[in-house]
C-alpha positions as CSV (number, residue, x, y, z in Angstrom):
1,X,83.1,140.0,-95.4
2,X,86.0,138.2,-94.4
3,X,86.5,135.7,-91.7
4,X,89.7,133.9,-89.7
5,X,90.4,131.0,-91.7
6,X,92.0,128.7,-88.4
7,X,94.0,126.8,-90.4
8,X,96.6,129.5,-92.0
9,X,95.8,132.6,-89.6
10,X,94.7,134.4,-92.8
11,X,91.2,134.9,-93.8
12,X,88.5,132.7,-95.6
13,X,85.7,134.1,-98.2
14,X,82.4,133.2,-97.2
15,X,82.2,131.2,-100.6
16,X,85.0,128.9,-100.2
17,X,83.3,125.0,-99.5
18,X,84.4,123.8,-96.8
19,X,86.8,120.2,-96.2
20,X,85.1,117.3,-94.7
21,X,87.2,114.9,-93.5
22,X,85.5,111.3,-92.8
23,X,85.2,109.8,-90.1
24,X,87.3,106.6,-89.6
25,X,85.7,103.2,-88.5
26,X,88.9,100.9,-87.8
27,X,86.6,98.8,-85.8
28,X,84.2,97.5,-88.9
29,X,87.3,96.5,-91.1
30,X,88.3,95.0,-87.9
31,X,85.2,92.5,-87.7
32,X,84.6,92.5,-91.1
33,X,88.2,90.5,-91.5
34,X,87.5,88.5,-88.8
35,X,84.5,87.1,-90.0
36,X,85.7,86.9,-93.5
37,X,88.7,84.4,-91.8
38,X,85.7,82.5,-90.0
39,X,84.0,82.0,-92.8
40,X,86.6,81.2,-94.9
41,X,87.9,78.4,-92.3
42,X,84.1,76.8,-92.5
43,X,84.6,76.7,-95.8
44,X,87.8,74.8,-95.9
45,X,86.9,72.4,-93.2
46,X,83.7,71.4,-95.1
47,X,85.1,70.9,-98.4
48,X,87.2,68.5,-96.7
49,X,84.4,66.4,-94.9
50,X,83.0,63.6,-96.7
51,X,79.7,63.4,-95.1
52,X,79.1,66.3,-97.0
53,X,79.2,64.5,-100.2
54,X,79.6,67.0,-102.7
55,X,80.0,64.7,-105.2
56,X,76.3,63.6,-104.3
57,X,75.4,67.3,-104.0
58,X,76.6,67.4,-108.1
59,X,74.9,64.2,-109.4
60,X,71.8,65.4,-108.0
61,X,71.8,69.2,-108.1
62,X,70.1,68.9,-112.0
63,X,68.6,65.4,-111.7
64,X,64.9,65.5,-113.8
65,X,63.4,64.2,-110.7
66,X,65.0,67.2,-108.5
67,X,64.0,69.8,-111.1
68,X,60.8,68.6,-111.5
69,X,59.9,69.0,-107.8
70,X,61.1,72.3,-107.7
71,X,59.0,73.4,-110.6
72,X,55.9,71.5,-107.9
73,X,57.4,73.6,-105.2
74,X,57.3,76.8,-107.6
75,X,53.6,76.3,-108.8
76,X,52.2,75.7,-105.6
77,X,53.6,79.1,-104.4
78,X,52.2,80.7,-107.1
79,X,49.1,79.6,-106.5
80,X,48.9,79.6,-102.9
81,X,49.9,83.3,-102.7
82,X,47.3,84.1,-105.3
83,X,44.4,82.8,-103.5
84,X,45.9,84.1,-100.1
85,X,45.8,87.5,-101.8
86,X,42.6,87.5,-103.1
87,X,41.1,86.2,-99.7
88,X,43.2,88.7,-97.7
89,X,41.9,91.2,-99.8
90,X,38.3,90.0,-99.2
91,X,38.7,89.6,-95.5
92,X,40.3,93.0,-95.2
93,X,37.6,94.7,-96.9
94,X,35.3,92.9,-94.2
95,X,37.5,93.9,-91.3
96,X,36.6,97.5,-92.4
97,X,33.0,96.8,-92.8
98,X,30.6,98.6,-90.6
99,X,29.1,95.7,-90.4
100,X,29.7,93.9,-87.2
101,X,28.5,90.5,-88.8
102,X,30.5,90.6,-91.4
103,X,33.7,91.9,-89.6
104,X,32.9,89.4,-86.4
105,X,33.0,87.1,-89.3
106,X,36.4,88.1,-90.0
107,X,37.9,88.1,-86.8
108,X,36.6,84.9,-86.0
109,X,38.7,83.3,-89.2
110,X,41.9,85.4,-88.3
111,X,41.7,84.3,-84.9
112,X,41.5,80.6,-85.9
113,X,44.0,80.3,-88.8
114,X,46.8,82.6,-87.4
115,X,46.3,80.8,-83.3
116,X,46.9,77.3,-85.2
117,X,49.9,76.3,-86.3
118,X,50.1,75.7,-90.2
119,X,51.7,72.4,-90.0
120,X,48.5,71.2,-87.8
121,X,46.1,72.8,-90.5
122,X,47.9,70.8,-93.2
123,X,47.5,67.5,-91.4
124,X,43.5,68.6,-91.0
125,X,42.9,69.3,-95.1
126,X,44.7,66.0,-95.4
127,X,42.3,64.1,-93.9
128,X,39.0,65.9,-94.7
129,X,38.1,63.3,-97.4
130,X,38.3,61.0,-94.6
131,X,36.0,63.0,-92.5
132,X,33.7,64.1,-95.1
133,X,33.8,61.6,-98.1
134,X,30.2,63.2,-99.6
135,X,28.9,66.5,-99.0
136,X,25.3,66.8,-98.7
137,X,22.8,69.6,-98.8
138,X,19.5,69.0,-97.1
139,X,17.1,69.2,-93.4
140,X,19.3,67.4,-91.0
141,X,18.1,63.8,-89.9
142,X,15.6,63.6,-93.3
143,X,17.3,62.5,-96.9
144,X,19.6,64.9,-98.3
145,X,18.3,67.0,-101.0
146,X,21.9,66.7,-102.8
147,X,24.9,64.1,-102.4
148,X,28.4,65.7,-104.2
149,X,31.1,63.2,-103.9
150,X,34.2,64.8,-102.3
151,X,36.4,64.8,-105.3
152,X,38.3,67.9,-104.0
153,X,40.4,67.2,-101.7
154,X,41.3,64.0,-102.6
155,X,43.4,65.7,-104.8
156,X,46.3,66.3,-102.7
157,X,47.9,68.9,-105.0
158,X,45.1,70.9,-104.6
159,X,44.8,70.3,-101.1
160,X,48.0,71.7,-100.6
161,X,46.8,74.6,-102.4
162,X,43.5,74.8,-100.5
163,X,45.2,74.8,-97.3
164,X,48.2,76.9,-97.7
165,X,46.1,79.7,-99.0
166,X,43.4,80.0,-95.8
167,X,46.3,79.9,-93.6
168,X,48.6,82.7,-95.7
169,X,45.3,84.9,-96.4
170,X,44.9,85.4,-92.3
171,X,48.0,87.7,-92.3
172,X,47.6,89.1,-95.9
173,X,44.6,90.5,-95.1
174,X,46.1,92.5,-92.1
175,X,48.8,93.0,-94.2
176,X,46.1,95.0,-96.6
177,X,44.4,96.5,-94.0
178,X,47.3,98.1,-93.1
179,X,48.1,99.1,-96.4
180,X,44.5,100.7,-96.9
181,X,44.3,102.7,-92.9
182,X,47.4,103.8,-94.1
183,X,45.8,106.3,-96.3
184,X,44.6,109.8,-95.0
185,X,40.8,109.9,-94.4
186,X,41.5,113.3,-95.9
187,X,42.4,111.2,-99.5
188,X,39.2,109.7,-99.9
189,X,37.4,112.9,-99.1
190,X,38.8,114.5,-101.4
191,X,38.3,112.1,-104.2
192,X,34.5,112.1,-103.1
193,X,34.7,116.1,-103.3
194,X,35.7,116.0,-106.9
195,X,32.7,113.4,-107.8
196,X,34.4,110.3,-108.2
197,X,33.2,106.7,-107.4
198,X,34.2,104.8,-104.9
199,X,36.4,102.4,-107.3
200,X,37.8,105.2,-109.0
201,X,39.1,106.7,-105.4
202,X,40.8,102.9,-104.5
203,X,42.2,102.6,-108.1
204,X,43.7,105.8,-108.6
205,X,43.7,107.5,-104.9
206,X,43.8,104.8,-102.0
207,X,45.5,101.6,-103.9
208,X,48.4,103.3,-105.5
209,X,49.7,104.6,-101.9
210,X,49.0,101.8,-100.2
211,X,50.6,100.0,-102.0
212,X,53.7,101.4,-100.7
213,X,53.1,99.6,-97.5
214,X,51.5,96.6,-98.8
215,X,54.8,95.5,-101.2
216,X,57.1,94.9,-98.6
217,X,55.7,92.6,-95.9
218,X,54.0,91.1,-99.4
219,X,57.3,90.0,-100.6
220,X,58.4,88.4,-97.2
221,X,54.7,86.5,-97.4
222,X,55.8,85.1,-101.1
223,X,59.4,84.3,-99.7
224,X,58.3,82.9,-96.6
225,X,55.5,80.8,-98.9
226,X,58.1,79.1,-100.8
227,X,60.0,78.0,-97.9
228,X,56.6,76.5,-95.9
229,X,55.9,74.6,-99.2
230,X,58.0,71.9,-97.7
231,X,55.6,71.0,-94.8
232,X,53.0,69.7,-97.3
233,X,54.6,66.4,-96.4
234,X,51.9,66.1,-93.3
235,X,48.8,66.0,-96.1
236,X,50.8,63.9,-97.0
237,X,52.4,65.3,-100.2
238,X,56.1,64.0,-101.6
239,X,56.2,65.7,-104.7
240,X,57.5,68.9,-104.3
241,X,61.8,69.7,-103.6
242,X,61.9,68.8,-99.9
243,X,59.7,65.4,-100.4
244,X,61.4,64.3,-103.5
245,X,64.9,64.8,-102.1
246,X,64.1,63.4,-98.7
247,X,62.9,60.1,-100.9
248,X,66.1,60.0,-102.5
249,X,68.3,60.2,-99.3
250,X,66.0,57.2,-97.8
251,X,67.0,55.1,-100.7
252,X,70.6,56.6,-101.2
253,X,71.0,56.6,-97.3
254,X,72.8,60.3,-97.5
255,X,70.5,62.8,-96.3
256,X,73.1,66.0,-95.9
257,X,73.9,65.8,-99.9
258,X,70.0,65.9,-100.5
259,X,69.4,68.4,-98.1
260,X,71.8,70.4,-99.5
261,X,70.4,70.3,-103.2
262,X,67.0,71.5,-102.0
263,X,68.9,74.3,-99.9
264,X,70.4,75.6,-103.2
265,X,67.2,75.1,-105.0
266,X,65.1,76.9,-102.3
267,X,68.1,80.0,-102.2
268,X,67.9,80.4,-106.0
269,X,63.8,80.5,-105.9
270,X,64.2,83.1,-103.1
271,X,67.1,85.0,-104.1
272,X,65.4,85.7,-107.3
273,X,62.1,86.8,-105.5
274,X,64.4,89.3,-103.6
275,X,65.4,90.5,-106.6
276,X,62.0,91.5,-107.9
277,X,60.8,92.7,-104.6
278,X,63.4,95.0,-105.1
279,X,62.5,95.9,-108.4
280,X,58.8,96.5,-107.4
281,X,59.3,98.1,-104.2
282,X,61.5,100.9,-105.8
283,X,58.7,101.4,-108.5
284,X,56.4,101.8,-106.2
285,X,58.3,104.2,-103.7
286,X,58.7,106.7,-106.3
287,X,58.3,110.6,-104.9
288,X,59.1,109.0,-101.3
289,X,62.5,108.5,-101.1
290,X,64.9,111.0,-100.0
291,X,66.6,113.0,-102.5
292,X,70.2,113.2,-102.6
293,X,72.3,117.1,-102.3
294,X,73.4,117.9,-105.3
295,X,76.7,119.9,-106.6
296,X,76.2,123.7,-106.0
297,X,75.2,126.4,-109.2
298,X,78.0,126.8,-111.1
299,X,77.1,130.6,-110.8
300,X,77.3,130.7,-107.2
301,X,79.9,128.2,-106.5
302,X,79.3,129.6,-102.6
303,X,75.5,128.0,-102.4
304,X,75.1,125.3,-100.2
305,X,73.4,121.9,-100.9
306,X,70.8,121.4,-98.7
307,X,68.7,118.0,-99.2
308,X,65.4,119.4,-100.1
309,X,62.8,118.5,-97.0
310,X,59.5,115.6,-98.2
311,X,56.8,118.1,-98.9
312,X,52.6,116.8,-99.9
313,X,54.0,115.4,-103.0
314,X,56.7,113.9,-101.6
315,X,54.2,112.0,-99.1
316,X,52.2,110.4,-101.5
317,X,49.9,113.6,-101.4
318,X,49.4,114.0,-98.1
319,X,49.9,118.1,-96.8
């Protein structure tokens, strides 16, 4: 049946599509120019300042010693997050525990690492060889049954490590637990109801949808790792990008070049990490996202696209 098409007076078939016309947003392009202009007038005005220095910013952008601390600043993120992972993991499998030891336990070392600061911790692990030169095992007030020599942590690349990781694990392992009471009860049930064990239900049941919620804040932990690398200085340790580069400008006497270089340095370590957060979030969000309306049949050109609604599958199997 025919209908009053209001644009000619005549009528319109039920088939025909019908015109969209976009809606206009004159006041984006507005701001957007004006702070394309702003940005480039900063850009011009600094390029013309010499304290700057970017001639200093170029001799020392690839200097050996430069790239070398940036590998330092590199490593210890790497291993810093791995231990932080691992010991969130552990302390959010103990936050679950029925135990109330075991998840008192728990609280008690979330409470403590995240209610100090990180900078304070640092300055602590730095002098713990001080405080404790041996460690001894033994009855107090009789001779010790064993004497180690505290060889640890007067290492202070490994210090670093040490205390980096204990402070980063206290929010990784709420970040996990979030990850894991993110699950539907109903999942695990399930996977109990068809016999299998309690691994198999993490590994191929629980894990694999948590992990959807676990990526995310996971990347901004790694991120946000690099960039606290540079307070190692209170252990005290110069070698990584903002120690090295802070040594040079006390000797070269220009600190904003310097500080420059390890900005750069820092933005390419994290603008690569963005990358593959990126990467790994989208593998792991597949079946979640929203699917996009297609073009109608070609044998009813008068269908409508509708964007199909997130059913069970869709919601990581939850119906």
């Amino acid at each position: 049946m025919a209908r009053p098409s209001p644009a000619t007076g005549g009528t319109q078939a039920q088939g025909d599509a019908i015109v969209a016309v976009p809606l206009r947003h004159p006041w984006r392009i507005s701001i957007a120019v004006v702070l394309v202009f702003l940005l480039a007038l900063f850009i011009v005005d600094a390029s013309q300042r010499p304290d700057y220095g970017w001639a200093e910013v170029g001799k020392y952008l690839f200097d050996r010693r430069i790239s070398q601390a940036a590998w330092v600043t590199l490593t210890l993120t790497i291993y810093a997050m791995f231990g932080a992972i691992v010991l969130g993991l552990l302390l959010a499998i103990m936050r679950l525990s029925p135990n109330p030891v075991v998840k008192s336990i728990a609280w008690l070392y979330l409470w403590i690492f995240r209610g100090t600061p990180v900078y304070v911790q640092l300055v602590f692990w730095g002098i713990v060889a001080l405080i404790y030169p041996v460690f001894t095992i033994g009855i107090p007030f009789m001779t010790p049954w064993i004497t180690i020599p505290n060889d640890v942590f007067t290492n202070l690349f490994i210090t670093a490590v040490i205390g980096l990781a204990l402070n980063e694990a206290a929010y990784m392992s709420e970040i996990v637990r979030a990850g894991l009471l993110s699950v539907d009860e109903g999942q695990e049930e399930a996977s109990t109801a068809l016999a299998m064990s309690w691994g198999q239900t993490m590994r191929y049941v629980v894990i694999p949808q948590a992990m959807k919620i676990i990526i995310p804040p996971t990347g901004n932990e790694v991120i946000s790792m690099l960039k606290t690398t540079s307070l190692v200085a209170a252990i005290p340790l110069s070698i990584d990008l903002y120690g090295v580069s802070r040594g040079i400008s006390a000797v070269t006497f220009t600190p904003v070049p310097l500080l420059i270089v390890a900005s750069i340095w820092y933005l390419l370590f994290t603008s690569v990490l963005m990358v593959g957060q990126h990467f790994i979030e989208k593998r792991f969000s597949r079946g979640t996202g929203r699917r996009q309306a297609g073009p109608a049949s070609e044998s009813d050109p008068g269908a409508a696209a509708v964007t199909a609604a997130p059913t069970g599958n869709d919601l990581g199997g939850k119906g």
